[in-house]
C-alpha positions as CSV (number, residue, x, y, z in Angstrom):
1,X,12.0,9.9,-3.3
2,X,8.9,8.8,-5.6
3,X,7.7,5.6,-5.4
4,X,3.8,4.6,-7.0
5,X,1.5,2.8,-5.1
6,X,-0.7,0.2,-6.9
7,X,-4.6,0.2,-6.2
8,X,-6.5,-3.0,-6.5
9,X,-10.1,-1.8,-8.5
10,X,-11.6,-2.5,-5.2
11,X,-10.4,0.2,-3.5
12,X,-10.2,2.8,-6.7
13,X,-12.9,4.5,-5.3
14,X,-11.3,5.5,-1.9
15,X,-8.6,6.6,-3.9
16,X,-10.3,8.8,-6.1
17,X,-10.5,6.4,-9.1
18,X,-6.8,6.5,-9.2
19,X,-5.3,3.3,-10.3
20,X,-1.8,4.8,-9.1
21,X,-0.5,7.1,-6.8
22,X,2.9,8.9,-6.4
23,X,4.2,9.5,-2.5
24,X,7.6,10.2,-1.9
25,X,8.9,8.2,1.4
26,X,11.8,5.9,2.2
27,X,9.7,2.9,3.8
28,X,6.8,0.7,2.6
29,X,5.1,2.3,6.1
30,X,6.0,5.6,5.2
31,X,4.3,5.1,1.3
32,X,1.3,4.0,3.0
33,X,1.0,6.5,5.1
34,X,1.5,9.0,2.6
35,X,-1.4,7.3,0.8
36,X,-3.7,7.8,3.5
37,X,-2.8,11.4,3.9
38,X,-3.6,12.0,0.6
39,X,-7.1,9.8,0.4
40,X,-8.0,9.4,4.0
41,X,-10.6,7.1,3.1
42,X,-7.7,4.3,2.1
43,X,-7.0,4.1,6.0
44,X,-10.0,2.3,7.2
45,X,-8.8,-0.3,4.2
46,X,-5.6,-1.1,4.8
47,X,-5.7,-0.5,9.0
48,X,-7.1,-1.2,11.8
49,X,-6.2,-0.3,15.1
50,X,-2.9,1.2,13.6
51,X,-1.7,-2.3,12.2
52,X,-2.1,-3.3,8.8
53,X,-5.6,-5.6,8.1
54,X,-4.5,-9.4,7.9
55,X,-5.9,-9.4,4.5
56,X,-4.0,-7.1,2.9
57,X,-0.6,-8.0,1.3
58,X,1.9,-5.9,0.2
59,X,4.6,-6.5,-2.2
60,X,7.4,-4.1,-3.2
61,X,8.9,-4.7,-6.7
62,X,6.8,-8.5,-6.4
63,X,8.4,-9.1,-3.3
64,X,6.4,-10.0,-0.3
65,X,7.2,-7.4,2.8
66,X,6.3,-10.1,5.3
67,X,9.6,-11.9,3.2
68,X,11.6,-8.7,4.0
69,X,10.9,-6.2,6.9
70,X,7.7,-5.5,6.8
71,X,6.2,-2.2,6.7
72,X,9.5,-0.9,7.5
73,X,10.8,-2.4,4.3
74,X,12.9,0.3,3.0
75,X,11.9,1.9,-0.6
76,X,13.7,3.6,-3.2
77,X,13.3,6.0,-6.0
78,X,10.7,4.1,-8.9
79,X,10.2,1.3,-6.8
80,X,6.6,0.1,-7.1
81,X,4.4,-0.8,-4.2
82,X,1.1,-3.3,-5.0
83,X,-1.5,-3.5,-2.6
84,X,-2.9,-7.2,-3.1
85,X,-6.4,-7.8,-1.1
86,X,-6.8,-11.2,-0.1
87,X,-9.6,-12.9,-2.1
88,X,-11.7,-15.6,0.1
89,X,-14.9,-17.5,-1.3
90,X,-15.3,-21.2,-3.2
């Protein structure tokens, strides 16, 4: 099933300028990867050492996945993923 993935203008251009893309994949984990398949340049973004980076939050329909289950947070056709980077700084 389709779900889009939001990308922050940060990260556009590991994603080919692409402010969404379309997977198809029942988890959040699953979208993600999919992502990364098609730009492999997201990876070294959003992982490290196969977990996601602690500054990157993901929300599914505005709905935190550290709320739910996580990157195994299951996904449905048109839901819509948002990859939020952390911001940091004073």
């Amino acid at each position: 099933m389709s779900v889009r993935v939001h990308i922050p203008t940060p990260l556009r251009p590991n994603a080919g300028g692409q402010a969404i893309v379309e997977v198809d994949a029942n988890t959040v984990g699953e979208s993600l990867a999919r992502l990364v398949e098609i730009h492999p340049a997201m990876g070294g973004k959003l992982f490290e050492n196969g977990n996601l980076r602690r500054f990157v939050n993901i929300y599914v329909n505005d709905e935190d996945i550290r709320y739910l289950e996580n990157l195994e947070t299951q996904t449905k056709k048109d839901d819509e993923i948002a990859i939020i980077p952390a911001v940091a700084g004073g």
